[in-house]
mmCIF file as gemmi writes it, N, C-alpha and C atoms, coordinates in Angstrom:
data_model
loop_
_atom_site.group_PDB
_atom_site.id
_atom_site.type_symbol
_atom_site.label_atom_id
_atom_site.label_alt_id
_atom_site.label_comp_id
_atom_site.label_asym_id
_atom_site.label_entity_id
_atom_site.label_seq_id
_atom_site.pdbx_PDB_ins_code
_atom_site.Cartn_x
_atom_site.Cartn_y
_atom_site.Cartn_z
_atom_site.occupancy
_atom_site.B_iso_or_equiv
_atom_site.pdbx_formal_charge
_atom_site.auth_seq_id
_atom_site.auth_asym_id
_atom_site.pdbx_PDB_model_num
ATOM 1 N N . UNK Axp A 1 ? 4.292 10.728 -19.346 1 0 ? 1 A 1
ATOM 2 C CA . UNK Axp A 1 ? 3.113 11.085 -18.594 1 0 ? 1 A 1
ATOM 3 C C . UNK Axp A 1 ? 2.092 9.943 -18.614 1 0 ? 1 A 1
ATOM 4 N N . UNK Axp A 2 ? 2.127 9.258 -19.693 1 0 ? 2 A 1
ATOM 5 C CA . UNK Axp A 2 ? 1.133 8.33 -19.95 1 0 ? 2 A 1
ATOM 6 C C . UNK Axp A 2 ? 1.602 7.195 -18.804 1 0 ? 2 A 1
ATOM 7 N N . UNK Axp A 3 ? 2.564 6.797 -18.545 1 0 ? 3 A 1
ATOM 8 C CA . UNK Axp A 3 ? 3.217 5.838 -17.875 1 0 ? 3 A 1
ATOM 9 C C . UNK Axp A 3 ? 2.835 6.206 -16.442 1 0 ? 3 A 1
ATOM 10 N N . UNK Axp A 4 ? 2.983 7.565 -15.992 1 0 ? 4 A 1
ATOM 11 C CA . UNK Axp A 4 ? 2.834 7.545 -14.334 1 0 ? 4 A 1
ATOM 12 C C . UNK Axp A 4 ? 1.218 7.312 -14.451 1 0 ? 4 A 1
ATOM 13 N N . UNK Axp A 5 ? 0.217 7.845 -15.564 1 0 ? 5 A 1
ATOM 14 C CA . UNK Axp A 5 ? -1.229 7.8 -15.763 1 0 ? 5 A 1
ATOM 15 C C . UNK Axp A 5 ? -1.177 5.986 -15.444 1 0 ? 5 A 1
ATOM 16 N N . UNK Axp A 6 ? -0.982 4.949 -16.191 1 0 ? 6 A 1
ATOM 17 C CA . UNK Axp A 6 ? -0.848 3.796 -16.012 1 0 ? 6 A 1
ATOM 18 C C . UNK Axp A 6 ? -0.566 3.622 -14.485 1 0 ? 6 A 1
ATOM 19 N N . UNK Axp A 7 ? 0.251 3.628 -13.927 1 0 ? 7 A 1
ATOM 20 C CA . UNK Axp A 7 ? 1.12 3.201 -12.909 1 0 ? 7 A 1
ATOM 21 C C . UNK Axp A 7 ? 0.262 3.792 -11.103 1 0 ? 7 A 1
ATOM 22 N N . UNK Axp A 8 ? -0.569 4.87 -11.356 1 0 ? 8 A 1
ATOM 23 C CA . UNK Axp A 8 ? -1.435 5.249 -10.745 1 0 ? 8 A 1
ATOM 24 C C . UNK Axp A 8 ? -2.811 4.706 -10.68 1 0 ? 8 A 1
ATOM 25 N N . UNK Axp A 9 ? -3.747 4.423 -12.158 1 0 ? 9 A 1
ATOM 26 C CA . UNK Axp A 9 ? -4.163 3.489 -12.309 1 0 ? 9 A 1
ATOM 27 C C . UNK Axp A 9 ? -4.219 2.345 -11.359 1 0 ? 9 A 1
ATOM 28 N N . UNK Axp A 10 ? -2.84 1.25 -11.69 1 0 ? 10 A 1
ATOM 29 C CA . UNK Axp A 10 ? -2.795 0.374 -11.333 1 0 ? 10 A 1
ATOM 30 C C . UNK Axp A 10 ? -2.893 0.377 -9.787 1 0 ? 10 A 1
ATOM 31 N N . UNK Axp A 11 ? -2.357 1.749 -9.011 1 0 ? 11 A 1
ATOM 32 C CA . UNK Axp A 11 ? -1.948 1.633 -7.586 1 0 ? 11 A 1
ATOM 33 C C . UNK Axp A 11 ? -3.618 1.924 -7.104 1 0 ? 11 A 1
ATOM 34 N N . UNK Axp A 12 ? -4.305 2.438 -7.62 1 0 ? 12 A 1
ATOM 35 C CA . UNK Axp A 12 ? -5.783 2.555 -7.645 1 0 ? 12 A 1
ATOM 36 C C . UNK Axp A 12 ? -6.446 0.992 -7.449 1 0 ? 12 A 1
ATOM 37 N N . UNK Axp A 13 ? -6.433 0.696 -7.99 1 0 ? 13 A 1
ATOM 38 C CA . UNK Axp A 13 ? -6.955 -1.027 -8.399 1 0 ? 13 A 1
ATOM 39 C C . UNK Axp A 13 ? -6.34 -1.85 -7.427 1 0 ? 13 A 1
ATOM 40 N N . UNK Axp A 14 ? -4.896 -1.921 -7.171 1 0 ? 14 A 1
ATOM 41 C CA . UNK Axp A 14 ? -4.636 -2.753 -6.532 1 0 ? 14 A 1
ATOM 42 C C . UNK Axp A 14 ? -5.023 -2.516 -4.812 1 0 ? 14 A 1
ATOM 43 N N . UNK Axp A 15 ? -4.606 -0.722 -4.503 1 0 ? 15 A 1
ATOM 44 C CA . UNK Axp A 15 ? -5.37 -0.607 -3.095 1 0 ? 15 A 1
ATOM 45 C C . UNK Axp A 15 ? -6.558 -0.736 -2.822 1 0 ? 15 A 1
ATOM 46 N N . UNK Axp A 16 ? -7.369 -0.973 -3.587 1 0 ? 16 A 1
ATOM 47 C CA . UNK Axp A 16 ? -8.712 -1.269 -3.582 1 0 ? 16 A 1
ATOM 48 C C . UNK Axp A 16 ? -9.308 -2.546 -2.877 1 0 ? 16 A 1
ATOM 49 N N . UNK Axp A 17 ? -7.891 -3.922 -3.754 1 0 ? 17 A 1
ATOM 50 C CA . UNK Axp A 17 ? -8.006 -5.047 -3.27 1 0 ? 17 A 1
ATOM 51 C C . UNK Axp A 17 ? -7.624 -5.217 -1.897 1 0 ? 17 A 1
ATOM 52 N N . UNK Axp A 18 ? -6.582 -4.634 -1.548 1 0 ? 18 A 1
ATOM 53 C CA . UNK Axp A 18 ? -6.293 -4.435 -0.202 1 0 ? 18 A 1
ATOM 54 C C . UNK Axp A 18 ? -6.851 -3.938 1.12 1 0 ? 18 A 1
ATOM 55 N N . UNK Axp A 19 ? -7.723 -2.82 0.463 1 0 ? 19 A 1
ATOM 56 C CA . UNK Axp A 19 ? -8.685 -2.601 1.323 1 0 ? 19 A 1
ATOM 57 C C . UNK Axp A 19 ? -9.823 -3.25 1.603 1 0 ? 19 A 1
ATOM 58 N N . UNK Axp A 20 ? -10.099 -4.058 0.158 1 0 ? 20 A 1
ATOM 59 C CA . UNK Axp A 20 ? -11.121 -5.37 0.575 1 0 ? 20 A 1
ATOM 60 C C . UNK Axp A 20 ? -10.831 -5.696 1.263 1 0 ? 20 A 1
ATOM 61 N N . UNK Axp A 21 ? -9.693 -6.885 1.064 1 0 ? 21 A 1
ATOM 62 C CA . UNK Axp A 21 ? -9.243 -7.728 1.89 1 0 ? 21 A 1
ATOM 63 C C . UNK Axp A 21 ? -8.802 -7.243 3.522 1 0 ? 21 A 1
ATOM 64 N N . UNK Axp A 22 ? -8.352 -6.264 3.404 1 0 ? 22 A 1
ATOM 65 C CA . UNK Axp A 22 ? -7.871 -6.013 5.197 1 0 ? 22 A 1
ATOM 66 C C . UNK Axp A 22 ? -8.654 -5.837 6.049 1 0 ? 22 A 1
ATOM 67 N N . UNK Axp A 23 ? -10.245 -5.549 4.801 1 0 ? 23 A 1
ATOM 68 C CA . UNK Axp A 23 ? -11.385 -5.26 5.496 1 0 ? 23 A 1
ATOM 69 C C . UNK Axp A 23 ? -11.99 -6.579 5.97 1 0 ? 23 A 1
ATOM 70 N N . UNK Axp A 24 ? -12.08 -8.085 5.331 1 0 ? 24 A 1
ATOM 71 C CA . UNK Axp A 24 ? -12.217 -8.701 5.492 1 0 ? 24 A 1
ATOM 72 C C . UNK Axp A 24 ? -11.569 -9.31 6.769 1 0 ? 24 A 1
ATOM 73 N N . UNK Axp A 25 ? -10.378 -9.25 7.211 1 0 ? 25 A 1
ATOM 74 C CA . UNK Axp A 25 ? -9.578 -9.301 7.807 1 0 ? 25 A 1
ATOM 75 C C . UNK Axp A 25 ? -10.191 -8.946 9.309 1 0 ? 25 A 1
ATOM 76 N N . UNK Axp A 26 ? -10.439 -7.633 9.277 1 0 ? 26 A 1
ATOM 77 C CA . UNK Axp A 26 ? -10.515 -7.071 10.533 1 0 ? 26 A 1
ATOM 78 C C . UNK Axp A 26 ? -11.95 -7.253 10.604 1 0 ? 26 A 1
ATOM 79 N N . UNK Axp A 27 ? -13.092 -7.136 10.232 1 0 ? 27 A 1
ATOM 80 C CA . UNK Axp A 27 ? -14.418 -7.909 10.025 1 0 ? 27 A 1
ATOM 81 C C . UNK Axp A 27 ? -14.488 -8.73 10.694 1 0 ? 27 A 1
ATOM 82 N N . UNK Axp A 28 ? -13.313 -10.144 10.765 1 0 ? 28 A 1
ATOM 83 C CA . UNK Axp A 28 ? -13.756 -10.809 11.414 1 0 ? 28 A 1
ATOM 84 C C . UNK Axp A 28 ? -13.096 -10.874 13.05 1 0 ? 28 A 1
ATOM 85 N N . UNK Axp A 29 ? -12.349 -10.268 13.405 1 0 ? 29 A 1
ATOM 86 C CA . UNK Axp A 29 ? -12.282 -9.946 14.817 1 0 ? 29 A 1
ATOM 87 C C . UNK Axp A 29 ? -10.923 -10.943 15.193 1 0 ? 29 A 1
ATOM 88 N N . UNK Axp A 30 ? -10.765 -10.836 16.348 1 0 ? 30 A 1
ATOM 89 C CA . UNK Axp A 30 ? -9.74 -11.416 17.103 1 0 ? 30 A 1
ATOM 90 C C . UNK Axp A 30 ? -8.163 -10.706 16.957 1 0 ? 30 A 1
ATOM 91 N N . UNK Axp A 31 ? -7.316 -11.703 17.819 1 0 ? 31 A 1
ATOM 92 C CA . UNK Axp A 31 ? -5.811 -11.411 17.748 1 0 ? 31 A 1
ATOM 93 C C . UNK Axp A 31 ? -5.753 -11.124 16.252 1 0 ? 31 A 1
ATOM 94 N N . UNK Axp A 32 ? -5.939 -12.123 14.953 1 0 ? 32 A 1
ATOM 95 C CA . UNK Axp A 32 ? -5.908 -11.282 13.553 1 0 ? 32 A 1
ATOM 96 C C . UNK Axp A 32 ? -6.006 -10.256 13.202 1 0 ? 32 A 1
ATOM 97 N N . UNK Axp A 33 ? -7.073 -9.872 13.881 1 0 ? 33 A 1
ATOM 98 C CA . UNK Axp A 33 ? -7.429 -8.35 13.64 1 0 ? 33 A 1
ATOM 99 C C . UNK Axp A 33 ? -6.66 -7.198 14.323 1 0 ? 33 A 1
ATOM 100 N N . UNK Axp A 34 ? -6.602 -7.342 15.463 1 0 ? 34 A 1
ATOM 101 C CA . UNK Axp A 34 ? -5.718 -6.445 16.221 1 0 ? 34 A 1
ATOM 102 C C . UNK Axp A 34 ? -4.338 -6.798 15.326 1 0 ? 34 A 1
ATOM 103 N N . UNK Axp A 35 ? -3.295 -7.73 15.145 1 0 ? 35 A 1
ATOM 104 C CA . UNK Axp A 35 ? -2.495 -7.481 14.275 1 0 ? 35 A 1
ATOM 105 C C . UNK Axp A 35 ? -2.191 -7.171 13.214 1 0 ? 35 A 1
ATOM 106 N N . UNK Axp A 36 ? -3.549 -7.294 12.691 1 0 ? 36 A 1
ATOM 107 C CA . UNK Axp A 36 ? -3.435 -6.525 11.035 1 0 ? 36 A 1
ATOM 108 C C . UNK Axp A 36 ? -3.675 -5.198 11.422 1 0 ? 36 A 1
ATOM 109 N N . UNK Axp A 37 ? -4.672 -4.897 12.71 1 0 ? 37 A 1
ATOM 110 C CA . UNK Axp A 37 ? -4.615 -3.141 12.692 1 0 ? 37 A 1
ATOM 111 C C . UNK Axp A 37 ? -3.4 -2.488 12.742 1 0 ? 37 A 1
ATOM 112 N N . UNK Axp A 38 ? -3.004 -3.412 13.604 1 0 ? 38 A 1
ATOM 113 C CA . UNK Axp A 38 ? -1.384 -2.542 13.974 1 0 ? 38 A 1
ATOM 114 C C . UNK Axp A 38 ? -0.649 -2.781 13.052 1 0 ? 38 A 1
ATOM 115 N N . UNK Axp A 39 ? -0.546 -3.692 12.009 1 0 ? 39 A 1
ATOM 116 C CA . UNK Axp A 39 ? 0.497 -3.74 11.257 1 0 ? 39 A 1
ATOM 117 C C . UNK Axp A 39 ? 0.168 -2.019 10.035 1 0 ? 39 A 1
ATOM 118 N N . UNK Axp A 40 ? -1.12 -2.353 9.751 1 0 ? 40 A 1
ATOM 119 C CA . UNK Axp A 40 ? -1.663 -1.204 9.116 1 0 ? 40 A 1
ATOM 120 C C . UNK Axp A 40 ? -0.473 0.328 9.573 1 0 ? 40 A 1
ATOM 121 N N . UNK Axp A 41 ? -1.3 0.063 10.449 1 0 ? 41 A 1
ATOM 122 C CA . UNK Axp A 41 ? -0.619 1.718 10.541 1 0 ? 41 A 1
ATOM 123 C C . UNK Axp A 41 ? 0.876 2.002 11.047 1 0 ? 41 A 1
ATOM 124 N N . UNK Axp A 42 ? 1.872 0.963 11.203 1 0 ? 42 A 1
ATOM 125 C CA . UNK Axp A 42 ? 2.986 0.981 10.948 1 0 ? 42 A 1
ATOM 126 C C . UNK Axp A 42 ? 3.399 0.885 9.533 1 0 ? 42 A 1
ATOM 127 N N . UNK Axp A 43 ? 2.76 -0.157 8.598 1 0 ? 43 A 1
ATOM 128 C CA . UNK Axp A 43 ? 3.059 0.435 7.286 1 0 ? 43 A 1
ATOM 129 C C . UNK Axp A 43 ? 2.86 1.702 6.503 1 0 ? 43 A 1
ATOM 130 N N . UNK Axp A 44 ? 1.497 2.212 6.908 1 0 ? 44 A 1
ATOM 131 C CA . UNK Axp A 44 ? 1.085 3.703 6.456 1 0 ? 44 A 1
ATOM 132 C C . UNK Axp A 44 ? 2.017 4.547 7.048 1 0 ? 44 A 1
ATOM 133 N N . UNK Axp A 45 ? 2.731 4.804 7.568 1 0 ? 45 A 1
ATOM 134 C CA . UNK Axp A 45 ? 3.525 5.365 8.477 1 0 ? 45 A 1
ATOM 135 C C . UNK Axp A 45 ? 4.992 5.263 7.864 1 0 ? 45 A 1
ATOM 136 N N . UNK Axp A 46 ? 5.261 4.162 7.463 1 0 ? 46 A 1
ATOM 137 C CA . UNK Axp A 46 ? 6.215 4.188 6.74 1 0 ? 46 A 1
ATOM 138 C C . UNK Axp A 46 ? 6.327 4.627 5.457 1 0 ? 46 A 1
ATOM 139 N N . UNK Axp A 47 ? 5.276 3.686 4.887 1 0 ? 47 A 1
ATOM 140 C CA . UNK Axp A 47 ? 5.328 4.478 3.475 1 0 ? 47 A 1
ATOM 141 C C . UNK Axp A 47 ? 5.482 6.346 3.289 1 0 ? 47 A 1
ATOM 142 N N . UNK Axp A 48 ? 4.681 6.457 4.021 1 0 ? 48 A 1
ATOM 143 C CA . UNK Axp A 48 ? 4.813 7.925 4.018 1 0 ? 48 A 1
ATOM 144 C C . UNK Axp A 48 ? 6.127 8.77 3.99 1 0 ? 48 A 1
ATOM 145 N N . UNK Axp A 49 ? 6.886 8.06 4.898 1 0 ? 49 A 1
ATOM 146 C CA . UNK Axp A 49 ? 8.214 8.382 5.418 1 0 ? 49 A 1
ATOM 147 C C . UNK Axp A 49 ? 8.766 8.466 4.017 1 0 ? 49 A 1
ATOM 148 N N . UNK Axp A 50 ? 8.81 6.825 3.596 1 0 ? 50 A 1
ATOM 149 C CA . UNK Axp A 50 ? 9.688 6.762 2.1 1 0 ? 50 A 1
ATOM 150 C C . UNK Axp A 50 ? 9.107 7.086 1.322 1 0 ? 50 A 1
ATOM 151 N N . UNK Axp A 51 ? 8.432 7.837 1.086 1 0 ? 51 A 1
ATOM 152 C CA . UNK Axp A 51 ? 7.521 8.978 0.042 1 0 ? 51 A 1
ATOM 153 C C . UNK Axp A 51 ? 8.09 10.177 0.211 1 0 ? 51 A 1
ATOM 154 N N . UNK Axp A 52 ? 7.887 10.409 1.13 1 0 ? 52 A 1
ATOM 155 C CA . UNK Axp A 52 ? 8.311 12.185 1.28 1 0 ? 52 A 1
ATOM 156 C C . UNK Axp A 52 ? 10.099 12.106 1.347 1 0 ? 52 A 1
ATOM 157 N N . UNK Axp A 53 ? 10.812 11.069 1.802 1 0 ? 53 A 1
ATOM 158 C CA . UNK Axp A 53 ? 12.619 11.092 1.342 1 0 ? 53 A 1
ATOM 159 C C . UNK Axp A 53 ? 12.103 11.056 -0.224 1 0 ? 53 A 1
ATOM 160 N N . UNK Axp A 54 ? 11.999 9.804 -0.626 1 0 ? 54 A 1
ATOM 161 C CA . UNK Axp A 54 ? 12.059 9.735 -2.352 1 0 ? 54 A 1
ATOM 162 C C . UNK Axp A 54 ? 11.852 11.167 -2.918 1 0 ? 54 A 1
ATOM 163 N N . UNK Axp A 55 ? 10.83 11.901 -2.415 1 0 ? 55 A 1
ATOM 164 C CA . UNK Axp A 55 ? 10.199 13.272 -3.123 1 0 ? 55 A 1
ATOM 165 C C . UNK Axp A 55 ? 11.589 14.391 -2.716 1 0 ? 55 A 1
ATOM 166 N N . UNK Axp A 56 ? 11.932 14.026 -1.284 1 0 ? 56 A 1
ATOM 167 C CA . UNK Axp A 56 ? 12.774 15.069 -0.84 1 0 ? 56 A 1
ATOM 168 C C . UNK Axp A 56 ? 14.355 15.147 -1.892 1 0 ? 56 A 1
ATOM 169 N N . UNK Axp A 57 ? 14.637 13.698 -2.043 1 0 ? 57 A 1
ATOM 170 C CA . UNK Axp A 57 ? 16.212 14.007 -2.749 1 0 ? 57 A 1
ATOM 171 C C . UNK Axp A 57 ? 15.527 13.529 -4.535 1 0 ? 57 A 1
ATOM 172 N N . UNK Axp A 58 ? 14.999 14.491 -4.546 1 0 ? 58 A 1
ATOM 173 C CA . UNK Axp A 58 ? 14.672 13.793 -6.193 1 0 ? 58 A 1
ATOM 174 C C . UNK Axp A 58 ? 13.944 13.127 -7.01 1 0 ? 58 A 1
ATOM 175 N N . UNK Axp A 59 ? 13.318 12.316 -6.397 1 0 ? 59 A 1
ATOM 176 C CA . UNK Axp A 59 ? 12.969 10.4 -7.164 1 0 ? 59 A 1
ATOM 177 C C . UNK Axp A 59 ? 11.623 11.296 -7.836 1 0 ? 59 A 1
ATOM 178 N N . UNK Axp A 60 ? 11.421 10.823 -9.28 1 0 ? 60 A 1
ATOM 179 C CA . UNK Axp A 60 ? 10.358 11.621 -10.081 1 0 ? 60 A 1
ATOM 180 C C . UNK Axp A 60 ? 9.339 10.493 -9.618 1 0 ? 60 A 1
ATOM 181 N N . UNK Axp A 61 ? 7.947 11.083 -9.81 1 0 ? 61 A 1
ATOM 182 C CA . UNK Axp A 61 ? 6.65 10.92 -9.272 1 0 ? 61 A 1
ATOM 183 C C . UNK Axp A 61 ? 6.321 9.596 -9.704 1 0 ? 61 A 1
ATOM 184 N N . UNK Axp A 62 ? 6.885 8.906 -10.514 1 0 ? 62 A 1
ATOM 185 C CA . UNK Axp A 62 ? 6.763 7.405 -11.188 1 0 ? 62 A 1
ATOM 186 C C . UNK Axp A 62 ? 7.216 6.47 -10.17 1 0 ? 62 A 1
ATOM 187 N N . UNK Axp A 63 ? 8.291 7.036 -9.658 1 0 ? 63 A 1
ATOM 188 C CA . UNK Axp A 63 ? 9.349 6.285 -8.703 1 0 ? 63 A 1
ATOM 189 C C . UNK Axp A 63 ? 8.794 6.463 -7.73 1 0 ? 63 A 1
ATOM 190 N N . UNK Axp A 64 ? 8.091 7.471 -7.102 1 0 ? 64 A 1
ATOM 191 C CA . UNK Axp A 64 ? 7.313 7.321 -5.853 1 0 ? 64 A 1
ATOM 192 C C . UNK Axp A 64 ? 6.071 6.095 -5.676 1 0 ? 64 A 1
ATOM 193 N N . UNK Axp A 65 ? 5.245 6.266 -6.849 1 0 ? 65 A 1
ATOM 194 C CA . UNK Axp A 65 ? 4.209 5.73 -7.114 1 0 ? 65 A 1
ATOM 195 C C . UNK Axp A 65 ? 4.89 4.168 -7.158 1 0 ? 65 A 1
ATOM 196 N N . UNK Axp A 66 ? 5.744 3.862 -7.477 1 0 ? 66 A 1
ATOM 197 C CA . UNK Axp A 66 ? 6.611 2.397 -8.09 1 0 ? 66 A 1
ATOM 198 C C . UNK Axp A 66 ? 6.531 1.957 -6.325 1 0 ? 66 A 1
ATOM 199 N N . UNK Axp A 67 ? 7.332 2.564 -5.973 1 0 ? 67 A 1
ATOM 200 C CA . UNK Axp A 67 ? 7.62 2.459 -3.975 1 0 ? 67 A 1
ATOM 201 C C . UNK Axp A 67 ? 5.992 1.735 -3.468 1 0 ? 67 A 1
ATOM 202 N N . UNK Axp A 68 ? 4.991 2.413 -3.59 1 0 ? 68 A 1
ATOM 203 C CA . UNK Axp A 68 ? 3.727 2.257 -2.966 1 0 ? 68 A 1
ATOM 204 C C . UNK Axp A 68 ? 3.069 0.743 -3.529 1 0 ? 68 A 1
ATOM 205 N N . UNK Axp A 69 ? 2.715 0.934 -4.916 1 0 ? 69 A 1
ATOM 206 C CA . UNK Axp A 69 ? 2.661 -0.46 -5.761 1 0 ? 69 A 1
ATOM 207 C C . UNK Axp A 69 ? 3.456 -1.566 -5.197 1 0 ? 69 A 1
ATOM 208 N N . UNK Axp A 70 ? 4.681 -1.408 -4.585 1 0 ? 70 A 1
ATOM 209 C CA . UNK Axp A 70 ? 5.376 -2.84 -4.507 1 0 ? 70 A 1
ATOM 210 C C . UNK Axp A 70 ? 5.022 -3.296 -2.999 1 0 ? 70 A 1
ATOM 211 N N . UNK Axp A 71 ? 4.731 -2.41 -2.059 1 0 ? 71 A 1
ATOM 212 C CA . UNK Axp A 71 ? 4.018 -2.369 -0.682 1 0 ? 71 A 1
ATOM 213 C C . UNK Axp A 71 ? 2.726 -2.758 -1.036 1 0 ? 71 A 1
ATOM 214 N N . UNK Axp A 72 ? 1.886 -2.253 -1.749 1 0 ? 72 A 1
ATOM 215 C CA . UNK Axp A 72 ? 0.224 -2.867 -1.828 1 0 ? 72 A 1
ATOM 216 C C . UNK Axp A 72 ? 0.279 -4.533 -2.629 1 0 ? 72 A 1
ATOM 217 N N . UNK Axp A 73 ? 1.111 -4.227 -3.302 1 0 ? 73 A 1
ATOM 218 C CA . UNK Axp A 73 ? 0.29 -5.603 -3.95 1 0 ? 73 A 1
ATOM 219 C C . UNK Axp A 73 ? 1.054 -6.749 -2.834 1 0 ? 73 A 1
ATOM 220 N N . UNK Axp A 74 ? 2.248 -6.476 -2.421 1 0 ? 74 A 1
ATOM 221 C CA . UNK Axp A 74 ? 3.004 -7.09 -1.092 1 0 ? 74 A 1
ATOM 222 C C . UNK Axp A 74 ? 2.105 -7.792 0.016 1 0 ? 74 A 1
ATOM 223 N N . UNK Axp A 75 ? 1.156 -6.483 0.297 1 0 ? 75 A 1
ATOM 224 C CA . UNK Axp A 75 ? 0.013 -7.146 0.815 1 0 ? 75 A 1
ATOM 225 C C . UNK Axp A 75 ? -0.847 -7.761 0.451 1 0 ? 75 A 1
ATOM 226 N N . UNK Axp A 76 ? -1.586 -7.418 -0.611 1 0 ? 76 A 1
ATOM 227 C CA . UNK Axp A 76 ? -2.491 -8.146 -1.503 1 0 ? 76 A 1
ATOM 228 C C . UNK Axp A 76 ? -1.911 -9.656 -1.586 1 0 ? 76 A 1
ATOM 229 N N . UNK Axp A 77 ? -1.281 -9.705 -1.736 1 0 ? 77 A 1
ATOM 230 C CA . UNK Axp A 77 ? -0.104 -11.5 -1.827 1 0 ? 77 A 1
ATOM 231 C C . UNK Axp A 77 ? -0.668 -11.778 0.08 1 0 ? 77 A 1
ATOM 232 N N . UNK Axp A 78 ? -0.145 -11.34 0.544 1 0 ? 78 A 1
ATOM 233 C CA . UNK Axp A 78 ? -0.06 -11.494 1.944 1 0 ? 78 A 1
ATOM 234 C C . UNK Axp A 78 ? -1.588 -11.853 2.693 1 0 ? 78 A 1
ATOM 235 N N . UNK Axp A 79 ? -2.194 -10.853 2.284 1 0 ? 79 A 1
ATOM 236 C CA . UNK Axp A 79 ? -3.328 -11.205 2.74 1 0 ? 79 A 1
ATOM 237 C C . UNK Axp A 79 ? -4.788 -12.019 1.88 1 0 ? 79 A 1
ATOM 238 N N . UNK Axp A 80 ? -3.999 -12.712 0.946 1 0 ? 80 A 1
ATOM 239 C CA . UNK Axp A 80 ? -4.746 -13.21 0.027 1 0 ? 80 A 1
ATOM 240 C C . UNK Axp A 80 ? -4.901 -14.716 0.218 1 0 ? 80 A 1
ATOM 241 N N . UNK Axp A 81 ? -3.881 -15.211 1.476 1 0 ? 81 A 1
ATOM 242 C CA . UNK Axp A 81 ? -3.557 -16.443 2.12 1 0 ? 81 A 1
ATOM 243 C C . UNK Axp A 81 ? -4.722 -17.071 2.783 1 0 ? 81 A 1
């Protein structure tokens, strides 16, 4: 329990940075922006997808949370350029 407590945590903190940053991102306007919008919500969209399979055949709540973490900080890298 302590571990998904950690691991939630962390997915806390790190979407945080991401939302800085994407905010920064789209703040400043242009083709950037329109492609980070859209990329946005094709990723939210997905994740979701592979959230609710993972939940559907099994995967315990660590393993969900693990899925999301490797997508945020993915970006965080990405948009940290």
């Amino acid at each position: 329990m302590f571990r998904l407590f950690i691991e939630m945590s962390m997915l806390a903190f790190e979407a945080q940075q991401a939302i800085w940053l994407r905010g920064m991102r789209l703040a400043a306007g242009g083709p950037a922006a329109e492609r980070e919008a859209s990329l946005m919500i094709r990723e939210k969209l997905s994740a979701g997808q592979d959230a609710m399979m993972k939940a559907a055949t099994g995967t315990a709540p660590i393993g969900v949370v693990r899925g999301y973490r490797r997508k945020v900080r993915a970006n965080v890298r990405r948009l940290s350029k």
